[in-house]
C-alpha positions in Angstrom: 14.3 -14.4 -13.6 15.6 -11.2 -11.9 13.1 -10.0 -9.3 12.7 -7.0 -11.8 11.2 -9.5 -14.3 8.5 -10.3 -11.9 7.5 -6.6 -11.7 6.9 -6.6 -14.8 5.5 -9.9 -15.6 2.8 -8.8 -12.7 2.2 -5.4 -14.5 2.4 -7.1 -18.0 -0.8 -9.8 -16.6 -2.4 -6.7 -14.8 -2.6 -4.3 -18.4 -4.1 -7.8 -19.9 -6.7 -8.4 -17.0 -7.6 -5.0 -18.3 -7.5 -4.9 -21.4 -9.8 -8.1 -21.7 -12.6 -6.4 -19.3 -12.5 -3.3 -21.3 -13.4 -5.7 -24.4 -15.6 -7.2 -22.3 -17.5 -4.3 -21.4 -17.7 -2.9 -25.1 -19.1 -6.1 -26.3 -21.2 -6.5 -23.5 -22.6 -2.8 -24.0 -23.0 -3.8 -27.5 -24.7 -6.7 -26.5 -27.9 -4.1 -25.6 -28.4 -3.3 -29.1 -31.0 -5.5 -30.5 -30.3 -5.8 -34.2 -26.8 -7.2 -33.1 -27.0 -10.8 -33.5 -24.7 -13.0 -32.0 -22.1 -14.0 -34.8 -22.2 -9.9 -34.7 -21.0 -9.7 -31.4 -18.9 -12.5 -31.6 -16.8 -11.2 -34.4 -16.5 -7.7 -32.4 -14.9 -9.4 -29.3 -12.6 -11.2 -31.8 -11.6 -8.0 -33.4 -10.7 -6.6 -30.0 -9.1 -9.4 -28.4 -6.9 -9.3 -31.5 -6.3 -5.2 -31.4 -5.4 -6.3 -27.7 -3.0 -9.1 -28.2 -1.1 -7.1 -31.0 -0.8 -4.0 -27.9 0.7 -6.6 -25.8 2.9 -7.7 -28.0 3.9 -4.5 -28.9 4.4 -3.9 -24.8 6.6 -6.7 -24.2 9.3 -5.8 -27.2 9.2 -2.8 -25.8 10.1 -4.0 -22.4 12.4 -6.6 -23.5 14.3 -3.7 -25.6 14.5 -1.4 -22.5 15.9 -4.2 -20.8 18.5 -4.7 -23.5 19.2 -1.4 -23.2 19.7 -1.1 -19.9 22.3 -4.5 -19.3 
C-alpha cells in the first residue's frame, strides 16, 4: 500500500471511531428516557450503526474514485 493509503486508512478508522461514539451517545441519551424499553433502544443503535456503515461506504468509493482519478 502506498504510504498515502495509510493516511487514509488512519482517517477512514478515525471518522468510524466517531461515528460509532456519536451513536453511542444518542442511544445512550436515549437510554434516559423511561418508556424506552430495551428492544427500543436496541433497534435505534441498529438503525444508526446501519445509517453509519452505509456513510462509510459511501466514504471509501469516494476515496477509491479520487484515487482512480488521480493515477
Amino acid at each position: 500500500m502506498p504510504w498515502y493509503g495509510w493516511l487514509i486508512w488512519g482517517a477512514v478508522q478515525a471518522a468510524l471511531i466517531i461515528w460509532v461514539s456519536a451513536a453511542v451517545r444518542r442511544v445512550t441519551g436515549a437510554a434516559e428516557k423511561p418508556e424506552a424499553s430495551g428492544s427500543e433502544k436496541l433497534l435505534a443503535l441498529y438503525r444508526q450503526i446501519e445509517e453509519m456503515l452505509d456513510s462509510f461506504e459511501e466514504f471509501v468509493g469516494e476515496t477509491h474514485e479520487r484515487l482512480d482519478e488521480r493515477r
